[in-house]
C-alpha positions in Angstrom: -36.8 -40.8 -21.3 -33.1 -39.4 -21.2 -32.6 -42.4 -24.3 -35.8 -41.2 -26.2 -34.8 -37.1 -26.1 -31.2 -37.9 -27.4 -32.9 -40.1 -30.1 -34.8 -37.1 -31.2 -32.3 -34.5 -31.1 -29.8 -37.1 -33.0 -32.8 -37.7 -35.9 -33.5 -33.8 -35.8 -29.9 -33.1 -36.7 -29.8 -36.0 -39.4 -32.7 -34.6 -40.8 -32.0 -30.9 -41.2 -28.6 -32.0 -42.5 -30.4 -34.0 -45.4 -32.6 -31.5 -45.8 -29.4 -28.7 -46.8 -27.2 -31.4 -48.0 -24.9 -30.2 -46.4 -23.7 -30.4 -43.0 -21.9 -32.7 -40.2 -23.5 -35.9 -39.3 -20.8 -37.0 -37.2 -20.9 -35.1 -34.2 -24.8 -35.3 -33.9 -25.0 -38.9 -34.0 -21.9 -39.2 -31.5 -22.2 -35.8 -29.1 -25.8 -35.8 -28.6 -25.5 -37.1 -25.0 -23.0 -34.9 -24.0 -25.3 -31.8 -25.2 -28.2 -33.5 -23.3 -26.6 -34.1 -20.5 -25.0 -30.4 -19.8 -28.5 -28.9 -20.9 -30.5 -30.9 -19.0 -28.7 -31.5 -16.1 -26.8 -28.5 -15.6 -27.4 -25.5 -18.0 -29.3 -22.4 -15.9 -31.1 -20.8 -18.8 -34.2 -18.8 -19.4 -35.6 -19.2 -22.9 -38.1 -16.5 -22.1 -34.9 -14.0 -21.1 -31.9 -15.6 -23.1 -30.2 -12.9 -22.4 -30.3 -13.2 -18.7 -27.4 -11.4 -17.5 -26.7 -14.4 -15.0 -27.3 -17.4 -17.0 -25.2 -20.2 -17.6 -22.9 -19.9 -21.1 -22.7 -22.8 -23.9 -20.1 -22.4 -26.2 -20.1 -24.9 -29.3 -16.7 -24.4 -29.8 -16.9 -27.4 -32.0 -18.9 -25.5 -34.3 -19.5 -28.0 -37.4 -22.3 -29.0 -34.7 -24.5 -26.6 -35.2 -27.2 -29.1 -36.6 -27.3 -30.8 -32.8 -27.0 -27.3 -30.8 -30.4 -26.3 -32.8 -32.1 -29.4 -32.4 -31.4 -28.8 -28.7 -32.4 -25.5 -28.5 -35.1 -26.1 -30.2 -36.8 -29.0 -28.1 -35.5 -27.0 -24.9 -38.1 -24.4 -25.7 -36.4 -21.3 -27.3 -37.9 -19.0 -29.8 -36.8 -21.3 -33.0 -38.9 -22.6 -34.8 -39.9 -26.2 -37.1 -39.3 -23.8 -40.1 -35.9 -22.9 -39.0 -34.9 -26.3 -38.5 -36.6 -27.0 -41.9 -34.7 -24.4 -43.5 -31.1 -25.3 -41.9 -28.3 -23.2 -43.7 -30.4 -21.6 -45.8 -30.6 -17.5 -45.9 -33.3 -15.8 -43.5 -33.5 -18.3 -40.9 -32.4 -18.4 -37.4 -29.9 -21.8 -38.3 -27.1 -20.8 -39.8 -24.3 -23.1 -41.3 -22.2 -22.5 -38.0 -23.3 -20.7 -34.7 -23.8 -17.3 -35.2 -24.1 -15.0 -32.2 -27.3 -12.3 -32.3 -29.2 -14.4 -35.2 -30.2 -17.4 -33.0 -31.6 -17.2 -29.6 -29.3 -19.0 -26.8 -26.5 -19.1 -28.8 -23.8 -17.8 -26.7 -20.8 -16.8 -29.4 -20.5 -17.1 -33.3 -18.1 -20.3 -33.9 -16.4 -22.1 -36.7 -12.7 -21.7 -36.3 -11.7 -24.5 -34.3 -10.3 -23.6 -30.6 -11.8 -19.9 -30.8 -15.1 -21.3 -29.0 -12.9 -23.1 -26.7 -10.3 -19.8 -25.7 -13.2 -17.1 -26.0 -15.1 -19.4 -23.0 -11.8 -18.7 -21.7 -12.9 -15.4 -20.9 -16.4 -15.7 -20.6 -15.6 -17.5 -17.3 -12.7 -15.2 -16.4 -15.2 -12.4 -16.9 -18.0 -13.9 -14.4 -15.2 -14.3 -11.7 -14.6 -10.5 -12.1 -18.3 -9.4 -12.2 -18.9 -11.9 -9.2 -16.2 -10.1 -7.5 -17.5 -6.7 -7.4 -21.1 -7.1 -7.1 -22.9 -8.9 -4.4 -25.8 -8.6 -2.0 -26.1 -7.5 1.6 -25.7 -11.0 3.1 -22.0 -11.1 1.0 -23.1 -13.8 -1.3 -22.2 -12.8 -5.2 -24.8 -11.5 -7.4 -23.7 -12.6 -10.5 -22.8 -16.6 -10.5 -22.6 -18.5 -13.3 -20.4 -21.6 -15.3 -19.2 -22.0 -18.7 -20.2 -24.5 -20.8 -18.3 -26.0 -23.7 -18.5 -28.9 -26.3 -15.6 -29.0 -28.4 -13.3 -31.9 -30.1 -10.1 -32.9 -31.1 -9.9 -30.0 -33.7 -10.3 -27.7 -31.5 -7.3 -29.4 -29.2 -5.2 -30.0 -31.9 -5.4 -25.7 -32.7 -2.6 -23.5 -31.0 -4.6 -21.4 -29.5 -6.8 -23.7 -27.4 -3.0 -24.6 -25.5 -2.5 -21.3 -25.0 -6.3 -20.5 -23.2 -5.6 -23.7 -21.4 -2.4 -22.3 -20.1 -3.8 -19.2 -18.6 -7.2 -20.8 -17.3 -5.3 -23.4 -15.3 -3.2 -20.3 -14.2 -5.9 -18.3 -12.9 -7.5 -21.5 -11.4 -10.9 -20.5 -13.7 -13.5 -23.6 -11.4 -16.3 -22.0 -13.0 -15.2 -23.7 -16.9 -16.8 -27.3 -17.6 -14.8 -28.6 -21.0 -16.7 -31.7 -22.5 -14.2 -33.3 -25.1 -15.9 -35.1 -27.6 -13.3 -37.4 -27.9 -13.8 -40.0 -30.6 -9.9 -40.0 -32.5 -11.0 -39.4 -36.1 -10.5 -35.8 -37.9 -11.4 -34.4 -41.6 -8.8 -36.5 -42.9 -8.8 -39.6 -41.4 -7.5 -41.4 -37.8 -5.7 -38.9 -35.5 -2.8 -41.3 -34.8 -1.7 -39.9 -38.0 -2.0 -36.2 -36.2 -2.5 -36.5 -32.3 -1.4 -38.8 -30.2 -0.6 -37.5 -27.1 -2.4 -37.8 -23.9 -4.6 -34.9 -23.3 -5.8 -35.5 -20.0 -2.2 -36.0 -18.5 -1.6 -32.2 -21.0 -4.1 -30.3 -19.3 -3.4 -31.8 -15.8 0.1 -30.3 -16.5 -1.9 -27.2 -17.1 -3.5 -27.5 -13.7 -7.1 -28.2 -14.6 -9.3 -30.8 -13.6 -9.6 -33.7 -15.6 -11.9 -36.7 -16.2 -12.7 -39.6 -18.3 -15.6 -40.9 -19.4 -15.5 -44.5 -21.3 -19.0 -45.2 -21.8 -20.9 -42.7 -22.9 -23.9 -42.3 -21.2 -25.5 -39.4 -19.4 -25.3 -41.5 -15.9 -21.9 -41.6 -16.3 -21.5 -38.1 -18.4 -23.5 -36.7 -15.3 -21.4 -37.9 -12.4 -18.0 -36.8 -14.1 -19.4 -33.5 -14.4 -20.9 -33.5 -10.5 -17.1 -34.1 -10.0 -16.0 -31.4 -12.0 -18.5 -28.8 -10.5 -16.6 -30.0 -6.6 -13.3 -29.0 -8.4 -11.3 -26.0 -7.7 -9.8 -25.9 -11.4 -11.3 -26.0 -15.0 -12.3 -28.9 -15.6 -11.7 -31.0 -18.8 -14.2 -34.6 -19.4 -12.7 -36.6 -22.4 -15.9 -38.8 -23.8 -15.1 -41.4 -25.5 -17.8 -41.1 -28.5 -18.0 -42.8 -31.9 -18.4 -40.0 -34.5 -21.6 -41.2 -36.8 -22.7 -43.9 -34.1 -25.2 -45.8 -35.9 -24.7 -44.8 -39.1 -23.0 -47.5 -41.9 -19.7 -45.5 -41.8 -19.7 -44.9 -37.6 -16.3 -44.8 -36.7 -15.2 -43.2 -40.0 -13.9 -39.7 -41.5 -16.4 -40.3 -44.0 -19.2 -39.5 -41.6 -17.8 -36.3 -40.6 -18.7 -34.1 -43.1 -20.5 -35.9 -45.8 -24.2 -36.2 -45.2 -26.1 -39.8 -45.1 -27.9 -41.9 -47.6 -31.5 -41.9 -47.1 -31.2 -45.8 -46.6 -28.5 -44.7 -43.9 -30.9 -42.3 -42.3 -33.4 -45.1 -42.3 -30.9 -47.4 -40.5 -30.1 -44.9 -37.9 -33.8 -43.8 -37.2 -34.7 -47.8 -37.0 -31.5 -48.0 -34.2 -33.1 -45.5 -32.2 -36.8 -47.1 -32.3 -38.0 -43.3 -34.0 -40.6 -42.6 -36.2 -39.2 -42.5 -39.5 -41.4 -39.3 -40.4 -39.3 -37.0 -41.8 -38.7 -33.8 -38.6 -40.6 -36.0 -35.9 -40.7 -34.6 -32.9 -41.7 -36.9 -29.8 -43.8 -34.5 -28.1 -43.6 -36.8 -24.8 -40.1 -36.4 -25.3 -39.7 -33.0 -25.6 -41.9 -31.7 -22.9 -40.2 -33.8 -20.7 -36.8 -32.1 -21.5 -38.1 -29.1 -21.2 -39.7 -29.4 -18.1 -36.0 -31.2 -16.7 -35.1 -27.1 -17.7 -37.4 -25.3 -16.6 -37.9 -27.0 -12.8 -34.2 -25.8 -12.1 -34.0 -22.7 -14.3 -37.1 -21.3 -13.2 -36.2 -21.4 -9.3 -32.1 -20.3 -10.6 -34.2 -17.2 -12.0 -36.7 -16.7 -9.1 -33.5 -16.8 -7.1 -31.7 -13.9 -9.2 -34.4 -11.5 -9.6 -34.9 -11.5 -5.8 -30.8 -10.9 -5.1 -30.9 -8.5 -8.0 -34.0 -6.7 -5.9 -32.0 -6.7 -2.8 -28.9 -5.4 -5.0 -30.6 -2.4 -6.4 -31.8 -1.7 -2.7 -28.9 -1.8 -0.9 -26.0 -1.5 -3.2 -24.2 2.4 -3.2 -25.2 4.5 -6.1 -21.6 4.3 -7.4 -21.9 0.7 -7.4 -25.2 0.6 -9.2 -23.7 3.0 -12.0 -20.7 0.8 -12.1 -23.0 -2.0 -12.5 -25.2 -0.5 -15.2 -22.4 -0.5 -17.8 -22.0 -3.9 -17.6 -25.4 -4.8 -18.3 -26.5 -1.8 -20.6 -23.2 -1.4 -22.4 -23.3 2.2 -20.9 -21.1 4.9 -22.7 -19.3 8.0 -21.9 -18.1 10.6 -23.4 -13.8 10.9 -22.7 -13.4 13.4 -24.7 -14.7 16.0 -21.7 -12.2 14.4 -19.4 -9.0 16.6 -18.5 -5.9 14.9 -19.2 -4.1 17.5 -17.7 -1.6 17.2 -20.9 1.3 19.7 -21.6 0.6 21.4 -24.6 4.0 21.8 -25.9 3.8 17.4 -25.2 6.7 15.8 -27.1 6.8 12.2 -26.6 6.0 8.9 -28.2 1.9 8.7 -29.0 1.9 4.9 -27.2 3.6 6.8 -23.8 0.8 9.8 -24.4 -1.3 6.7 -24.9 -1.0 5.3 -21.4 -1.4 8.6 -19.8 -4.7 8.6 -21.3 -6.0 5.2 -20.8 -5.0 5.5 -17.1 -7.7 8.2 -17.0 -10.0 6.3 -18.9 -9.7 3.3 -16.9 -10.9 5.5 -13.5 -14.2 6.4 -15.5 -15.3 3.5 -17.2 -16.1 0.6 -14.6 -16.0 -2.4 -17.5 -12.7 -0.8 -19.4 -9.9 -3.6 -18.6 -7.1 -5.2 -20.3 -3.7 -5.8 -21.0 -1.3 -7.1 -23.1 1.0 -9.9 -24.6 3.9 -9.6 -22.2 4.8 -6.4 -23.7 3.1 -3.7 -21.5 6.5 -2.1 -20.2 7.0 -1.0 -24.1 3.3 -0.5 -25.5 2.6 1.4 -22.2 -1.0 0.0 -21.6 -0.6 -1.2 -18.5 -2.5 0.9 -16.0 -0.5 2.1 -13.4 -2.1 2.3 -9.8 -4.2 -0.5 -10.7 -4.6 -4.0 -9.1 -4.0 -6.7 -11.0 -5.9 -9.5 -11.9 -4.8 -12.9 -10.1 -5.8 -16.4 -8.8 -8.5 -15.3 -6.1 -8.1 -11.7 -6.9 -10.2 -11.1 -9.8 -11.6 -7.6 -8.7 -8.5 -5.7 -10.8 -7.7 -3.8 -13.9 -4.9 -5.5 -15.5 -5.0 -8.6 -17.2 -1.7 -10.7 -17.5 -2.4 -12.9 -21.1 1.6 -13.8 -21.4 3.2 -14.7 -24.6 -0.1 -15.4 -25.9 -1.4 -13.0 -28.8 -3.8 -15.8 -30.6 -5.6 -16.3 -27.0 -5.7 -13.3 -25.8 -8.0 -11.5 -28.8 -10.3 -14.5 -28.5 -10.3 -14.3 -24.6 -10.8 -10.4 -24.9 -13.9 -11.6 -27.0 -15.3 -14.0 -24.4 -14.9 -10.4 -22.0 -16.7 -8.4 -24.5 -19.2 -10.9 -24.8 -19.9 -10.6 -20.4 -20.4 -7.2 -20.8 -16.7 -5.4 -20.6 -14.9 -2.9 -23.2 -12.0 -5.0 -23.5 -8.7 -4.3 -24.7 -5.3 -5.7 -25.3 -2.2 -5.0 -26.9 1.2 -6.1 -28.7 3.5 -4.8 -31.4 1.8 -3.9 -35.2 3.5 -6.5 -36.4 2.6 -9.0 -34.2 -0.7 -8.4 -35.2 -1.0 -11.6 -37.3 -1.1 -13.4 -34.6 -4.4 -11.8 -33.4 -6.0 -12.0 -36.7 -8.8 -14.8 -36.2 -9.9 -13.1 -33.7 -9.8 -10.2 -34.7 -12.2 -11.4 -37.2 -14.4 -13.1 -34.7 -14.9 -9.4 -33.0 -15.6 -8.1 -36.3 -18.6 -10.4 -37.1 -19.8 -10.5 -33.8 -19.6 -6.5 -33.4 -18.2 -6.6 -30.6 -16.4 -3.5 -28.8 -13.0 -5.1 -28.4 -10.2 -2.5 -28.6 -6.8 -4.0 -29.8 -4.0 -1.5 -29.3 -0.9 -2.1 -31.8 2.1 -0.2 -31.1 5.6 0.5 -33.1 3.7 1.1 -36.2 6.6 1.8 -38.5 10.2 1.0 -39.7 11.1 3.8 -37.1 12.1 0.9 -34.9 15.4 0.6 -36.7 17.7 -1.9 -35.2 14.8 -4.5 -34.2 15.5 -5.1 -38.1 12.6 -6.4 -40.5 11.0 -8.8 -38.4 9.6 -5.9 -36.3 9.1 -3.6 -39.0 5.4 -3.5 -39.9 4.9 -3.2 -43.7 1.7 -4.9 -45.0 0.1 -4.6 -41.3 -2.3 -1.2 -41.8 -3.4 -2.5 -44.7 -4.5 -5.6 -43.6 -6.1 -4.4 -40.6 -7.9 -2.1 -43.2 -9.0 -4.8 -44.8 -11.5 -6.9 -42.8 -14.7 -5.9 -42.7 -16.5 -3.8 -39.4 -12.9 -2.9 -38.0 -11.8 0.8 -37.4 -8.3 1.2 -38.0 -7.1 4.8 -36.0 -3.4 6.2 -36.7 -3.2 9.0 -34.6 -0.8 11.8 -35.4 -0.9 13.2 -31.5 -1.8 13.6 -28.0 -5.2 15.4 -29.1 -6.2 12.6 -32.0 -5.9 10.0 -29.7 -8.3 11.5 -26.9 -10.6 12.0 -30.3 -9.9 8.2 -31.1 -10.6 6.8 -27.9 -13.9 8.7 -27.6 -15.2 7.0 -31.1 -13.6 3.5 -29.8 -15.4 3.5 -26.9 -18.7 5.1 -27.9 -19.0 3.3 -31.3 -20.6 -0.1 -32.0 -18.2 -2.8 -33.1 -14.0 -3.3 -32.4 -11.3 -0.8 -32.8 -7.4 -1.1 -34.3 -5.2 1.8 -32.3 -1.6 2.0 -34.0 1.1 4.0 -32.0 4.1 5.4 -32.6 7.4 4.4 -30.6 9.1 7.5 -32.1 8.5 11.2 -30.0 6.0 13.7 -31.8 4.6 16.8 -30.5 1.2 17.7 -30.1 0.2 19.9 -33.2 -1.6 22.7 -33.0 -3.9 22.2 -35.7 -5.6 18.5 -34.7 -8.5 18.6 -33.1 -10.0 15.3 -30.9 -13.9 16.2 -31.8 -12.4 16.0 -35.4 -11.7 12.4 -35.5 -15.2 10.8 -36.0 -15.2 12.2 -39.3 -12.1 9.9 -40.2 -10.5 12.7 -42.1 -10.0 16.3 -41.8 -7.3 19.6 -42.7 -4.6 20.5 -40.5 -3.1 22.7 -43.1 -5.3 24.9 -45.1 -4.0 26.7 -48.4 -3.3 30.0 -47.7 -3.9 31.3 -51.2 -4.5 29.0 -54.3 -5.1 25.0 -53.5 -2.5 23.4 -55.6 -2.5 20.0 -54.1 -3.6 17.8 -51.2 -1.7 15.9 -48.8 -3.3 13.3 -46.7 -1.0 11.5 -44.3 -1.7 9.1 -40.5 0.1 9.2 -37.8 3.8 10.3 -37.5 3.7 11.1 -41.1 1.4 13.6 -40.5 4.6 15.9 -38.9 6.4 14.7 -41.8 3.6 16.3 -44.3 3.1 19.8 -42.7 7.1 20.5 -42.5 7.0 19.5 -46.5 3.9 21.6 -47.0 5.7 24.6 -44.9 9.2 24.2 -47.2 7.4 24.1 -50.6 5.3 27.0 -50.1 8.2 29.0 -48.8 10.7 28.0 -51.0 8.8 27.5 -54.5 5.5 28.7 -53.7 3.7 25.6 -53.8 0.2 25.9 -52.0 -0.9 22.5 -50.2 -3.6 21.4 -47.9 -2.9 18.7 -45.8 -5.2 16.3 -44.5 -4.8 14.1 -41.5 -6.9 10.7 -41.9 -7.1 9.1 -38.6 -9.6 6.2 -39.5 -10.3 5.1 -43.3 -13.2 3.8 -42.1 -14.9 6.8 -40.7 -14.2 9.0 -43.4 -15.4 6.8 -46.3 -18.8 6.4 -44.1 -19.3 10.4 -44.2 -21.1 11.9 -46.9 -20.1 13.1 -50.3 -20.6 16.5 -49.9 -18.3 16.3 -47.2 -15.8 14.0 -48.6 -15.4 16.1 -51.8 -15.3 19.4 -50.0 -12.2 17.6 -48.1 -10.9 16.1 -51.5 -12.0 17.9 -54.7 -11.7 16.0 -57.8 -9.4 17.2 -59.7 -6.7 18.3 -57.7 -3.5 16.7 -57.0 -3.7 14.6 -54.2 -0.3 12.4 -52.5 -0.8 10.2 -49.6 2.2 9.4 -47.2 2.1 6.4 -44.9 5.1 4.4 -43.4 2.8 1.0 -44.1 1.9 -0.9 -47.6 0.5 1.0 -50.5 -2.6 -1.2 -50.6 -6.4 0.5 -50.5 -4.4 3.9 -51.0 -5.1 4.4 -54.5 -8.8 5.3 -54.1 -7.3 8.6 -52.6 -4.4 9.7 -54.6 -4.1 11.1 -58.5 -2.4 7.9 -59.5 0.4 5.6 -58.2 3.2 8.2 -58.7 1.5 10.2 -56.2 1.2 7.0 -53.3 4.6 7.6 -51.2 4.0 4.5 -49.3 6.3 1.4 -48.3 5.6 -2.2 -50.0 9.5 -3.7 -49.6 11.1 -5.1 -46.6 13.5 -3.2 -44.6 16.5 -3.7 -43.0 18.1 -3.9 -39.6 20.1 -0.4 -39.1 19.8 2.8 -37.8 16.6 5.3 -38.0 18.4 7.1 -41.2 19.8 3.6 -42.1 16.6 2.3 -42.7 14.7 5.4 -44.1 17.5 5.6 -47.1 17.3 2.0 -48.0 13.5 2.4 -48.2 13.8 5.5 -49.7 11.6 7.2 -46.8 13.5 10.0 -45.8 12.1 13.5 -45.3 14.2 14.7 -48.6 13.1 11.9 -50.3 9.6 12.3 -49.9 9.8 16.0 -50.5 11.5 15.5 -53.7 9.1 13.2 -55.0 6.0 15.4 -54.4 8.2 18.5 -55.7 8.6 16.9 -58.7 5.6 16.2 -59.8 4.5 20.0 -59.3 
């Protein structure tokens, strides 16, 4: 029976690729038994509750396979249907060209990018150690247990940032992570002794996981590798040695990867594996009997829950059951109200203001945790008075991610996507390094808070290399991110209180350079992106909008020109593009009339500025490289001082 369910989920896959023409043979004709095997052996799921807070997670990091993961899904009983296999990669149906995460029900994370699957399980399973650490029953025994699933391949080995998840998951001994390796040596391009050659298992044993091989592969010996790898203390990695396109006339081949089959090849295969030919056969034997393999263990796994989630609700303290409600209901709260007990007459860096505040956070918000890319002593974010979180020790605050930007966002995503308010932080410029995952929160919508500080070429002698230029910009730039630049103590309570009560993930740039806290901001102000901190005092002659530290820079020039040639300008602070150009028109052109004219002043790339200003004269912005130097040093050679900038906007009055 376990022969005649991989035969139908392999045809099933063939078929909905020939029915797209497009699509990755490959991995369905070699992986099927590996995504058998975990899902019928091992996977505690409910199809009736696929959210099930305390279900097992399958990441298909690998995610050209998403052919196989619906064929799966499909004839293990979740709500997708013939159509949607019918309809694969087509528009309106719940089987997109890769995994996508809310469109199709069990699927676990949206994936594509090789090795983000593979680091975001990362923190999926880092973030069941935490919850299973602070929540359990009256007889001790943890309410939330579950394992992480994943199916990735030599792609997703041969990417950075899987070595990097690796690292930190053998480091915090993560036993709950099950890594099946489709290993079957060819790539895109052709053999991988042209590309990878090493010997992975002896890689990640130096990375202190578990490891395992299995040569032949069938679910007897697929199964017993895993049984091992559950009895390990460490992740656990299980190289398969698979043929990509077994059965097909180019098995064994790049050709099979990513180029769909002839119909006589699809009638080879489907004669191979003693199927019906019929085009989208489904052996109903065959798939009852899977399902019922599922639902005899999940169903009891479920039983089991509900009645320790009973006892939980009965016995647990009433802070532990608010504390527990956030996790599961994505609870908010409004920080704003909180008292930060903050000096008015504040003058100090907005990243050390910054820590002040997130401390406080941190004490209301039960799921807020984080930390940062070995950089916490300079962008402040580590919170003080708060455990850490350590082999055996996974009940604390502070995350220690290492030199690891790339893993860390994706890892923070695997968090967001347990049921935390993640964040993590490095320097603006380092931001790059973030950036697919960055992305990944973006189109998964997930609250993920990435905290960027030393934001301008105020950093002087760290010379260019440090000195983000082009960095605002493209943060700006990818869809379903909110960027905030706030110019004080007061915008960055406002900030914080959109960030964290906002659908979707969050960008917050710092300063490293001392401000004060103005007396015009405002923190309820900043979920309207944009708003005055200067109004005319007689006849509008112009508009300033500024972010950040340059916001100081524009109400000292405003002061100077009125006073010494009568020049009249408002000034507008603009915290978050994003929130401002989602506000409505009357409101937007109350803020900034047409006709009137308007400068903008950032310490970042002039890009996406010009829909604000008069014309390009009128953007004071950076788009060169600087130099190493001093503060002034570096302002002259960029032409960024405060007399420069008040020259330019003098002259053209």
């Amino acid at each position: 029976m376990d022969n005649k369910i991989i035969a139908n989920l392999k045809a099933l896959g063939i078929d909905m690729i020939d029915a797209a023409q497009s699509g990755h043979p490959g991995i369905v004709l070699g992986a099927a038994p590996l995504i058998y095997t975990i899902y019928a052996k091992y996977m505690n799921v409910s199809t009736v509750d696929p959210s099930w807070v305390s279900r097992d997670r399958f990441v298909m990091s690998a995610g050209h396979g998403s052919a196989l993961l619906y064929a799966t899904l499909y004839m293990a009983g979740f709500n997708i249907s013939m159509d949607d296999l019918k309809h694969f990669r087509r528009a309106g149906y719940k089987s997109p060209g890769h995994p996508e995460y809310g469109m199709t029900p069990g699927v676990d994370m949206s994936t594509g990018p090789l090795g983000q699957g593979f680091a975001s399980a990362v923190g999926m399973a880092l973030g069941e150690k935490i919850l299973e650490s602070k929540f359990t029953i009256s007889d001790g025994k943890p309410l939330i247990d579950y394992d992480v699933y994943v199916l990735c391949g030599d792609g997703d080995l041969m990417e950075g940032i899987s070595y990097e998840a690796a690292s930190l998951a053998g480091t915090l001994n993560l036993d709950n992570l099950v890594v099946l390796y489709d290993s079957n040596n060819i790539s895109l391009d052709g053999d991988t002794s042209n590309t990878f050659t090493e010997n992975v298992l002896d890689r990640f044993k130096a990375l202190g996981w578990h490891t395992e091989k299995v040569i032949n592969c069938t679910v007897e010996d697929i199964d017993k590798a895993i049984k091992n790898a559950k009895k390990s203390s460490k992740p656990s990695l299980i190289e398969v040695k698979t043929i990509i396109g077994n059965g097909s006339l180019n098995a064994g081949s790049n050709t099979v990867h990513g180029k769909c089959l002839t119909k006589e090849d699809i009638n080879l295969v489907k004669r191979k594996l003693n199927i019906n030919p019929e085009n989208f056969f489904v052996d109903e034997a065959a798939m009852k009997a899977f399902k019922d393999q599922i639902k005899s263990r999940t169903d009891r796994k479920y039983e089991l829950f509900m009645r320790r989630y009973n006892d939980f609700k009965e016995n647990a303290k009433e802070d532990t059951l608010k504390e527990f409600e956030f996790f599961i209901n994505n609870k908010t709260l409004n920080i704003g109200k909180i008292d930060y007990n903050l000096d008015p007459n504040l003058k100090e860096a907005t990243r050390v203001t910054n820590g002040t505040i997130m401390k406080q956070i941190a004490m209301y918000i039960p799921n807020f945790i984080g930390g940062s890319a070995d950089l916490s002593s300079s962008t402040n974010t580590y919170l003080k008075d708060m455990s850490d979180i350590k082999d055996n020790h996974y009940s604390g605050k502070n995350i220690w991610f290492g030199v690891r930007e790339h893993a860390m966002g994706a890892i923070l995503n695997g968090l967001a996507l347990t049921g935390f308010k993640p964040f993590g932080s490095t320097f603006l410029t380092f931001s790059d390094y973030l950036k697919p995952a960055i992305r990944l929160s973006s189109l998964m919508n997930l609250p993920v808070n990435y905290i960027f500080t030393h934001d301008s070429i105020n950093i002087g002698p760290d010379g260019p290399t440090h000195q983000p230029i082009e960095h605002l910009a493209s943060l700006r730039s990818i869809p379903n991110l909110k960027v905030f630049r706030p110019a004080d103590s007061n915008e960055i309570i406002g900030s914080w209180n959109c960030m964290l009560n906002m659908k979707g993930p969050n960008s917050l740039v710092l300063s490293r350079q001392d401000v004060r806290t103005l007396a015009s901001t405002y923190a309820d102000y900043v979920q309207y992106g944009a708003y005055p901190v200067r109004k005319e005092k007689e006849k509008l002659h112009g508009i300033i909008i500024a972010t950040g530290t340059e916001v100081h820079t524009a109400l000292l020039i405003a002061e100077q020109l009125y006073k010494e040639n009568k020049i009249d300008l408002r000034v507008i602070s603009m915290p978050c593009q994003e929130l401002f150009l989602k506000q409505n028109e009357r409101y937007r052109y109350s803020l900034i009339p047409k006709n009137v004219r308007t400068f903008v002043i950032e310490a970042g790339s002039s890009f996406g500025w010009y829909r604000f200003a008069t014309d390009e004269r009128f953007v004071i912005t950076l788009d060169n490289f600087g130099i190493s130097g001093t503060k002034g040093e570096v302002e002259t050679y960029l032409k960024f001082t405060f007399e420069d900038i008040k020259e330019r906007i003098k002259n053209l009055f």
